[in-house]
C-alpha positions in Angstrom: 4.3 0.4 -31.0 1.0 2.3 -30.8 0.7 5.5 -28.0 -1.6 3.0 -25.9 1.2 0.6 -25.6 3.5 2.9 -24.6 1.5 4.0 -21.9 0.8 1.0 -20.4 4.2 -0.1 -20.9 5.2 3.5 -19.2 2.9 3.2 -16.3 3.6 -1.0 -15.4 7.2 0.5 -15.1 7.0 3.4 -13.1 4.9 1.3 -10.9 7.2 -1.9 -10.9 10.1 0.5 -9.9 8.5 2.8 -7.6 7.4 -0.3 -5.9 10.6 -1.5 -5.1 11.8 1.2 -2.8 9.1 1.3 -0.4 8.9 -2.6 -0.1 12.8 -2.7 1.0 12.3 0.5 2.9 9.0 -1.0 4.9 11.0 -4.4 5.6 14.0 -2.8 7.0 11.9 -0.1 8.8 9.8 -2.9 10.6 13.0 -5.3 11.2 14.9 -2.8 13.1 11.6 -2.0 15.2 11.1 -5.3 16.0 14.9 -5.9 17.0 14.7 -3.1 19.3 12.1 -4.2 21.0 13.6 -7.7 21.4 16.3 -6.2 22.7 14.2 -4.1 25.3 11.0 -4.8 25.3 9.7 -2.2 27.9 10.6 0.5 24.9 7.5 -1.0 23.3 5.2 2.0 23.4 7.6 4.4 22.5 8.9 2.3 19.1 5.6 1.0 17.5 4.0 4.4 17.3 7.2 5.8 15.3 7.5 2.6 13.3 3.7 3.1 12.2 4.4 7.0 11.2 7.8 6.0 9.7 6.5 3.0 7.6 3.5 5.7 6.5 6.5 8.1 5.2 7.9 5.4 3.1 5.0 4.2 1.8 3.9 8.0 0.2 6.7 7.1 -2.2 4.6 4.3 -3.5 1.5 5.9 -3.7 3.2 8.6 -5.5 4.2 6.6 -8.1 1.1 5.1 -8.2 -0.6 8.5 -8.6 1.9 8.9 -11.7 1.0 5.9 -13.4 -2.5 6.6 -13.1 -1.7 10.3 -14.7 0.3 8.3 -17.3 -2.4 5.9 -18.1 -5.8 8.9 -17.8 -4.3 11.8 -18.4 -1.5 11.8 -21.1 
């Protein structure tokens, strides 16, 4: 296997894996908001905003690995 396979083999798995996380993290962040607020609905304004900031904190995860496979792929 040549050094540019490697690398692209490298960076499709740090981005399949680091992919994973945030995608189970997001669907349990937004399924707990949305089953508080069916459980009290006038709780609304209060639970949406953190939801949004908290499903932006699991996302950086993500976009880090993303920012490692591009370093893998561009830089190395």
């Amino acid at each position: 296997m040549d050094i540019e396979a490697a690398k692209l083999l490298a960076a499709g798995i740090c981005m399949g894996l680091g992919a994973i996380g945030p995608g189970i993290g997001e669907g349990y962040v937004g399924g707990k908001a949305l089953e508080a607020i069916g459980r009290n609905p006038s709780i609304q304004n209060k639970i949406i905003p953190n939801m949004v900031v908290a499903m932006a904190i699991t996302e950086s995860t993500g976009i880090y690995a993303l920012v490692i496979s591009l370093i893998i792929l561009f830089v190395l």
